[in-house]
MARBA-3410 file (N, C-alpha, C, O; in Angstrom, 1 decimal):
164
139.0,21.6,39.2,140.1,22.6,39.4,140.7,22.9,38.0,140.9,24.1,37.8 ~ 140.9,22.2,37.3,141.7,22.4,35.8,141.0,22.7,35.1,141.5,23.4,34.3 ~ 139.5,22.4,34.7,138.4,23.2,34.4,138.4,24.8,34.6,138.3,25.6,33.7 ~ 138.4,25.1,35.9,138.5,26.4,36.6,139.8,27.1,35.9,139.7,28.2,35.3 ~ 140.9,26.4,35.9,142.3,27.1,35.7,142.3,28.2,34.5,142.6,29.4,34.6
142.0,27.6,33.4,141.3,28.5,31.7,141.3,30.2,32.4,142.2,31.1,32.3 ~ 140.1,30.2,33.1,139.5,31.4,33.4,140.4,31.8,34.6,140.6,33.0,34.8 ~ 141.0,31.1,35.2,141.5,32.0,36.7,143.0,32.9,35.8,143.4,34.1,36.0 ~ 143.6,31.9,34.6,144.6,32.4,33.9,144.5,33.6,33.2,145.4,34.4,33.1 ~ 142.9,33.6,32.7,142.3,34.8,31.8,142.5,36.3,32.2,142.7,37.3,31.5
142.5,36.2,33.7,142.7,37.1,34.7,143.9,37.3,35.5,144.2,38.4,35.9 ~ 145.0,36.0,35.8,146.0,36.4,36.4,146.6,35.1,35.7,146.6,33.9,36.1 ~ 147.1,35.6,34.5,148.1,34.4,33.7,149.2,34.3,34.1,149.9,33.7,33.3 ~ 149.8,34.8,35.6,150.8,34.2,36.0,150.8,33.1,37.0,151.8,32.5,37.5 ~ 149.2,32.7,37.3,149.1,32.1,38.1,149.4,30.5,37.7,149.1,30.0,36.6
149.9,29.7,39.0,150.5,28.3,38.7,149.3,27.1,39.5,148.4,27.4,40.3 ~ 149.4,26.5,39.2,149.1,25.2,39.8,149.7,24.1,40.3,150.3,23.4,39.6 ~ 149.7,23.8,41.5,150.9,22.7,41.7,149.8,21.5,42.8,149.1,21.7,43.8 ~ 150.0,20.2,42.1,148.9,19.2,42.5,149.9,18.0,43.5,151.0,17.7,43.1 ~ 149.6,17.7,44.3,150.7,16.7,44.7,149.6,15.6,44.9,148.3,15.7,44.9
150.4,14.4,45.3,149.8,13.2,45.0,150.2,12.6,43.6,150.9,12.8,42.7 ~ 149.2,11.7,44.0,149.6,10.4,43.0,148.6,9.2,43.2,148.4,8.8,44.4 ~ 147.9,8.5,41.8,147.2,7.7,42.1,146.7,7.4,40.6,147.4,7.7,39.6 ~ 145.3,6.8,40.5,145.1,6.1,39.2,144.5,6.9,38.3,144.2,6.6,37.2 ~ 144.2,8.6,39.1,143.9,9.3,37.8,145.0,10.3,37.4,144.6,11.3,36.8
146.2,10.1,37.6,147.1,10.7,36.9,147.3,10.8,35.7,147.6,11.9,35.2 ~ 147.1,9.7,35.0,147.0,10.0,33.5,145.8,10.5,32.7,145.8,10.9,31.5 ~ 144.8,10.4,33.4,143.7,11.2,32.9,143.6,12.6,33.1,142.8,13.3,32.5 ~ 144.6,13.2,34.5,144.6,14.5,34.6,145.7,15.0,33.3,145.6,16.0,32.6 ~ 146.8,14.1,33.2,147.7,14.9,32.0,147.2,15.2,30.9,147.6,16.1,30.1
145.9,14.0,30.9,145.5,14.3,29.3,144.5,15.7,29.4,144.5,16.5,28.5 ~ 143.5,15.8,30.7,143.0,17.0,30.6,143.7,18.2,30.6,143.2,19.2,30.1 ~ 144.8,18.2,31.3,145.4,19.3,30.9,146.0,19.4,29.6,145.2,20.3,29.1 ~ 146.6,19.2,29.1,146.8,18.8,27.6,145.7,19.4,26.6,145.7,20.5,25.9 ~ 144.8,18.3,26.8,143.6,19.0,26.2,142.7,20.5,26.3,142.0,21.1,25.5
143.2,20.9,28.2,142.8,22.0,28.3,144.0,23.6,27.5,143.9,24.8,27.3 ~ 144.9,22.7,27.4,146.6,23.8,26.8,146.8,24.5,27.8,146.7,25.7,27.6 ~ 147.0,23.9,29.4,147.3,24.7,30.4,148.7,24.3,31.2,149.2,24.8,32.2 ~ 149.2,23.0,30.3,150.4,22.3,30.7,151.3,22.9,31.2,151.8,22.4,32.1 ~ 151.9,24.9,30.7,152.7,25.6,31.7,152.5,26.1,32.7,153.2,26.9,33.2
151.2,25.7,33.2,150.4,26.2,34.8,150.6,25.2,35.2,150.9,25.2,36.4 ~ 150.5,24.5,34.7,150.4,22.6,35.9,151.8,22.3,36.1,152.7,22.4,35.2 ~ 152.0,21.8,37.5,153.1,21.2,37.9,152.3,19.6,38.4,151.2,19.8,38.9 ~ 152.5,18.5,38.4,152.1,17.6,39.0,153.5,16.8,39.5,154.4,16.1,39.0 ~ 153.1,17.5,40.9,154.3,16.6,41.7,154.5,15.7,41.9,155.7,15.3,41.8
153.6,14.8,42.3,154.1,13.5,42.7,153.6,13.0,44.1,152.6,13.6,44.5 ~ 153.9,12.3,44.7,153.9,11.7,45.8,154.8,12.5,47.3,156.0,12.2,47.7 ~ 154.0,13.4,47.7,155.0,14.0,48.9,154.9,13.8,50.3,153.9,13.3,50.8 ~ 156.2,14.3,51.1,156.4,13.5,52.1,155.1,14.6,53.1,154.3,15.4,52.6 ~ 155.2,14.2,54.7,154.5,15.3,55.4,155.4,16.5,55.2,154.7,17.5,54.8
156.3,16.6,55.4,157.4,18.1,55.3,157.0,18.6,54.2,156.9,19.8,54.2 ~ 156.7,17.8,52.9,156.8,18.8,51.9,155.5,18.9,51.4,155.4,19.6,50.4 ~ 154.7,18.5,51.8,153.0,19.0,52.1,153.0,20.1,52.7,152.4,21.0,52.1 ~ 153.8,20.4,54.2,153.7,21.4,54.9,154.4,23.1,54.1,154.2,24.3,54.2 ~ 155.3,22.3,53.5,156.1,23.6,52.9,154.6,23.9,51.4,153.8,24.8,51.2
154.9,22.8,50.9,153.8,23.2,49.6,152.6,24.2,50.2,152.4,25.2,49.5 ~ 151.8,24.0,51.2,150.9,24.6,51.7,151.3,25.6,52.2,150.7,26.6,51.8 ~ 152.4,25.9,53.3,152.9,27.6,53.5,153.3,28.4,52.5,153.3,29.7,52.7 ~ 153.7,27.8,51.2,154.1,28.8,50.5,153.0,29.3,49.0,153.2,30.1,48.1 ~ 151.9,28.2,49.5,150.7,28.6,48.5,150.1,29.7,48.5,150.6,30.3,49.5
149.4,30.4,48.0,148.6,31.6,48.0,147.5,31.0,48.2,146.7,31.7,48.9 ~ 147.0,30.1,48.1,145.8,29.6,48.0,145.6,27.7,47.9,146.0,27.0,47.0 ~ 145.0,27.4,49.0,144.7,26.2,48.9,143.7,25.3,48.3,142.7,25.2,49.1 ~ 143.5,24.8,47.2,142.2,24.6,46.7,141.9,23.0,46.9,142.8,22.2,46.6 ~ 140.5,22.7,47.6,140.0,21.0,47.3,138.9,21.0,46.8,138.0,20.6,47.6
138.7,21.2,45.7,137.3,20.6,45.3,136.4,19.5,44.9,135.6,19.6,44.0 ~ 136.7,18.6,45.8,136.6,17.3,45.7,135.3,17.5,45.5,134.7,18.6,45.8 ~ 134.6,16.2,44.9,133.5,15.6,44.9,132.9,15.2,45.9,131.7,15.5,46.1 ~ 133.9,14.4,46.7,133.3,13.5,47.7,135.0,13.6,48.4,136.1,13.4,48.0 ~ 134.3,13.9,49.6,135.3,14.4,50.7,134.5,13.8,52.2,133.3,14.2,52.5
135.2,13.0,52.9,134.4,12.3,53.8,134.6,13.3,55.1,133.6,13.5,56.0 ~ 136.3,14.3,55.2,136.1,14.7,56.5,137.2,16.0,55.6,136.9,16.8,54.7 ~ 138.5,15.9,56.0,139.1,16.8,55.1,140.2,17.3,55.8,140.2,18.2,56.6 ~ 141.3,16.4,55.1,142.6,16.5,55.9,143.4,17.8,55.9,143.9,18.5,56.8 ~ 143.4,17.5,54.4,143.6,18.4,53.5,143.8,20.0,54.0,144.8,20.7,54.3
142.6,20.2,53.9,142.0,21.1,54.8,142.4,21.9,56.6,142.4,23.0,57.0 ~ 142.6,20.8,57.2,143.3,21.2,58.4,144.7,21.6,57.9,145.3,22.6,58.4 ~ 145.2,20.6,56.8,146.7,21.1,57.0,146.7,22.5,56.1,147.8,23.0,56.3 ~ 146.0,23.0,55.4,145.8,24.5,55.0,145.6,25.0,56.1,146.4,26.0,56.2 ~ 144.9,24.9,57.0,144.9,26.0,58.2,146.2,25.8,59.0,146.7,26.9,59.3
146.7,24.9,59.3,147.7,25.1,60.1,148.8,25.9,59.6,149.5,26.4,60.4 ~ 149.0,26.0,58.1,149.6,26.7,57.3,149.7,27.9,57.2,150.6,28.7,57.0 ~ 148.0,28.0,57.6,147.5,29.7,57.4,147.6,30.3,56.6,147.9,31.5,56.7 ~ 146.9,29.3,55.0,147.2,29.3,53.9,145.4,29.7,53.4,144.7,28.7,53.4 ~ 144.9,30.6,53.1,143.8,30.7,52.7,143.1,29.2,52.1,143.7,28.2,52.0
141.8,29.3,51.7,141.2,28.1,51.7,140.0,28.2,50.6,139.0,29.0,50.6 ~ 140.3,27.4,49.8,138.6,26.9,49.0,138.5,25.2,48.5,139.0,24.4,47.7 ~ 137.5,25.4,49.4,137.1,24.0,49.6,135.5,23.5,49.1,134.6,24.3,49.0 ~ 135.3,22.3,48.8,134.2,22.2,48.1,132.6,22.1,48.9,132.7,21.6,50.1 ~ 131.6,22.3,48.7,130.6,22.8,49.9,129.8,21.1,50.3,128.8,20.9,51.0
130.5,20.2,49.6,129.7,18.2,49.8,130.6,18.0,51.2,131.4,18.7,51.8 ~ 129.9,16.9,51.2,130.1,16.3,52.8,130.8,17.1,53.9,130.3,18.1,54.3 ~ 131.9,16.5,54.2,132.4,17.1,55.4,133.1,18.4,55.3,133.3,19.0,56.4 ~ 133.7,19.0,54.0,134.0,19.9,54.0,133.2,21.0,53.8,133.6,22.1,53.9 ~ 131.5,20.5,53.6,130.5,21.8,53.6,130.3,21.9,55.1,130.0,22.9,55.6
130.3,21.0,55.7,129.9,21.1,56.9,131.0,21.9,58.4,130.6,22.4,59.4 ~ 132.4,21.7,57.9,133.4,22.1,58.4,133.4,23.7,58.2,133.0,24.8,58.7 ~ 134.1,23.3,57.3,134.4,25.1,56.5,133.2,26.2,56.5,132.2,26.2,55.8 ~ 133.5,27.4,57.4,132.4,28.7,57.6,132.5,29.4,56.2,133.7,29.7,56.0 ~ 132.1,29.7,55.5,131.9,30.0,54.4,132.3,31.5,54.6,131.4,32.2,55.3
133.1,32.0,54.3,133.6,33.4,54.2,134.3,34.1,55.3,134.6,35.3,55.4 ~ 134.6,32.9,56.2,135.4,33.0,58.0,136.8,32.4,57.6,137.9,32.9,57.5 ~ 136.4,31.1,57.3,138.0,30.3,57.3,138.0,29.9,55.6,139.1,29.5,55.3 ~ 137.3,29.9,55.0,137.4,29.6,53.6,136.4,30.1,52.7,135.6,31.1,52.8 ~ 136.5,29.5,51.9,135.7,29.7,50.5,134.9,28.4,49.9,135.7,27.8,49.2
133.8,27.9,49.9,132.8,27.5,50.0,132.1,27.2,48.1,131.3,27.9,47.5 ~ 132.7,25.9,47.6,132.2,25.9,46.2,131.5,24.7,45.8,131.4,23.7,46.6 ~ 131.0,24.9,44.6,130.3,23.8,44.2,131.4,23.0,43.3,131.6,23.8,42.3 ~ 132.0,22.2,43.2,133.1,21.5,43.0,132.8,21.6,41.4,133.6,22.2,40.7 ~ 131.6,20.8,40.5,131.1,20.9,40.0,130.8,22.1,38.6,130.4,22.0,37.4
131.1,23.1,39.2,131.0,24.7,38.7,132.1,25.5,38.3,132.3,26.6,38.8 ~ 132.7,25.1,37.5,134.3,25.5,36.8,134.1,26.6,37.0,135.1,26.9,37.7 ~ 132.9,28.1,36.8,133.0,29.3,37.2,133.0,29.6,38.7,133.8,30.4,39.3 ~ 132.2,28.9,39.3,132.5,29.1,40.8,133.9,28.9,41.8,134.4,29.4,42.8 ~ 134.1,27.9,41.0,135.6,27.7,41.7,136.6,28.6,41.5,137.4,29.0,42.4
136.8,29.0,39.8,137.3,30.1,39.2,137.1,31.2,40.1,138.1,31.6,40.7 ~ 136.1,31.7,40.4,135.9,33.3,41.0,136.2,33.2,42.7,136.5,34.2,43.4 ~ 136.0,31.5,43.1,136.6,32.2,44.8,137.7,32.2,44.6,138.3,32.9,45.4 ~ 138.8,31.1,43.4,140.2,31.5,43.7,141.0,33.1,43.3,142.1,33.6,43.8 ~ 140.1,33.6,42.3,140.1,34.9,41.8,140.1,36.1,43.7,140.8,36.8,44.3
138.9,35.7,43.8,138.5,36.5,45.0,139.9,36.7,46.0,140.4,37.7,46.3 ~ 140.4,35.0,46.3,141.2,35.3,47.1,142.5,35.7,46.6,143.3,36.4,47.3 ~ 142.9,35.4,45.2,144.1,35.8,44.7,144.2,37.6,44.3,145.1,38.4,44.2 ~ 143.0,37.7,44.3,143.0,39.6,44.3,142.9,40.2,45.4,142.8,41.4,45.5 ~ 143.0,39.6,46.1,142.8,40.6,47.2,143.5,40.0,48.8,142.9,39.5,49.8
145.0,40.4,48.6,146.0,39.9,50.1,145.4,39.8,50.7,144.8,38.7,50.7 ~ 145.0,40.9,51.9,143.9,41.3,52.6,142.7,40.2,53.2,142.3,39.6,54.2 ~ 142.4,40.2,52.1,140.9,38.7,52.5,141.6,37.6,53.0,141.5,37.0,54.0 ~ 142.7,37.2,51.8,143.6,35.7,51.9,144.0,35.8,53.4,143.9,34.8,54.1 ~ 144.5,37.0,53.8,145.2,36.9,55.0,144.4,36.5,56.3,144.8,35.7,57.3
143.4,37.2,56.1,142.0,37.2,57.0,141.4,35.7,57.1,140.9,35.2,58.1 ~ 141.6,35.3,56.1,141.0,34.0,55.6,141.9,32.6,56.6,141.5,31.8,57.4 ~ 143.2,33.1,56.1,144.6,32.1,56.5,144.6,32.5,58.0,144.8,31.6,58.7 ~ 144.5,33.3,58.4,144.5,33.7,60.3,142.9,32.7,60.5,142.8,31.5,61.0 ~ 142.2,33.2,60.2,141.1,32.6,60.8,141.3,30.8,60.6,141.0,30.3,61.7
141.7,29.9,59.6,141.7,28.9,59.9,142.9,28.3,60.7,142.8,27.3,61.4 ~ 144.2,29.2,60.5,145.0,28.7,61.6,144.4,28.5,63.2,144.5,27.5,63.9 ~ 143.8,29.5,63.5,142.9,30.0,64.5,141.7,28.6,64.6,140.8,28.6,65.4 ~ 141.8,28.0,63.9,140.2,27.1,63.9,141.1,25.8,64.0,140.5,24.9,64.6 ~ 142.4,25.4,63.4,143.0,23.9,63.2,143.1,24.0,64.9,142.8,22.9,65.3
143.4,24.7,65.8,143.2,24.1,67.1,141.8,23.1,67.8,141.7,22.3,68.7 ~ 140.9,23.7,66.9,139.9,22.5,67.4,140.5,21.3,66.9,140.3,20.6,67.9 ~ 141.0,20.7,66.3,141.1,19.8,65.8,142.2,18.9,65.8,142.3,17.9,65.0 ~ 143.5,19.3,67.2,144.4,18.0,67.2,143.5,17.2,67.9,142.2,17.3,67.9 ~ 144.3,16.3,68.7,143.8,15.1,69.2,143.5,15.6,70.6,142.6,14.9,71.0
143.8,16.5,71.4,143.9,16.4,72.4,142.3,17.3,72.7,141.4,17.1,73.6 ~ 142.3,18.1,71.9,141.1,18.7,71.4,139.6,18.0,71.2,138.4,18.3,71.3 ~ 140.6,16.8,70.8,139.0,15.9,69.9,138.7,15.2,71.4,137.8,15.5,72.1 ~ 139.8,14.3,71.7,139.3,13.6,73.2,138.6,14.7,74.2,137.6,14.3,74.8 ~ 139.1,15.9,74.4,138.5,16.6,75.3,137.0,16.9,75.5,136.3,17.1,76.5
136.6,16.9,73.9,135.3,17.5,73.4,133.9,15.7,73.7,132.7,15.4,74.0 ~ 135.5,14.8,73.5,134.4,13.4,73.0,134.2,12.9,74.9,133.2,12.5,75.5 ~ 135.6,13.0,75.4,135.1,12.9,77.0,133.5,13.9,77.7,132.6,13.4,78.4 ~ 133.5,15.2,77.3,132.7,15.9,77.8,131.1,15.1,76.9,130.2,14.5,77.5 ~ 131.3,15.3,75.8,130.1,14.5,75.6,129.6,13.4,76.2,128.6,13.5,76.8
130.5,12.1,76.1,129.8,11.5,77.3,129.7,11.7,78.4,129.0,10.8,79.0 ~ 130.2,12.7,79.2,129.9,12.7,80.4,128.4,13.3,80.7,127.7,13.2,81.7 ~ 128.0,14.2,79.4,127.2,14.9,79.9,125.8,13.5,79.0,124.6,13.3,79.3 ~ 126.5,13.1,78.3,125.5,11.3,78.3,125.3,10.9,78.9,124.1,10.8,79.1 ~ 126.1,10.4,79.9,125.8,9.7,81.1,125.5,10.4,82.3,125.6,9.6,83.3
125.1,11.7,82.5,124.5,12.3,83.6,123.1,12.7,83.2,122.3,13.4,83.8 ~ 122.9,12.1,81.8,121.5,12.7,81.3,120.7,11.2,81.5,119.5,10.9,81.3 ~ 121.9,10.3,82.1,121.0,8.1,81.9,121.0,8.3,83.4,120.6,7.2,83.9 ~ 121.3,9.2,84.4,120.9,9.1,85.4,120.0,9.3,86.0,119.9,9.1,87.2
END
């Protein structure tokens, strides 16, 4: 993502960055930003609560995870519930989650230009973002709890009428 930032700025230098969290690569992100000279785009928040996860995400233009390694992608739901447009990275669970041009944007995490151009895509054009943020609000209903048990009951039942 901060790789990416250079070029998304080259194009829309008003645009910001704001990271929340906290953990053991914080100091290696300051220094890449630093090194990248993008320190008045970056905000690094900190440690936030769920409330201000939920605000940070409704009031984003764009949700970005480009993780490397992403096992399922929390993240991610709470951008759709948001109804906050989406680019997420195309490894593990979030390639397999995310419809690639339905509910998000679909990158190679890896690819400072690719990630660059879907946040470009979505930041140029309301319209898509909007389209984007409806459809995954629309899709976080698969996925409370009551949803998951419903889906994991029917599975086994139709298991156990198939051992009959």
């Amino acid at each position: 993502m901060l790789d990416a930032l250079p070029s998304v700025l080259g194009t829309l230098p008003r645009a910001r960055l704001r990271l929340g969290g906290s953990g053991s690569a914080t100091e290696s992100l300051t220094d890449q930003i630093q090194q990248l000279g993008i320190s008045e785009a970056v905000s690094l928040l900190g440690p936030l609560t769920q409330e201000q996860v939920a605000t940070e995400m409704a009031d984003a233009d764009v949700v970005v995870v480009p993780s490397r390694r992403e096992a399922f992608g929390i993240v991610i739901l709470e951008a759709w519930r948001a109804g906050t447009a989406l680019v997420a990275t195309n490894r593990d669970g979030p390639g397999t989650l995310v419809r690639h041009g339905v509910d998000g944007l679909l990158v190679d995490p890896d690819d400072a230009a690719d990630v660059a151009a879907a946040i470009l895509r979505v930041l140029s054009d309301q319209e898509y973002a909007a389209r984007l943020g409806a459809a995954g609000r629309d899709r976080v209903a698969e996925f409370t709890w009551s949803a998951v048990a419903e889906a994991y009951a029917r599975l086994y039942t139709a298991i156990l009428r198939s051992a009959l």
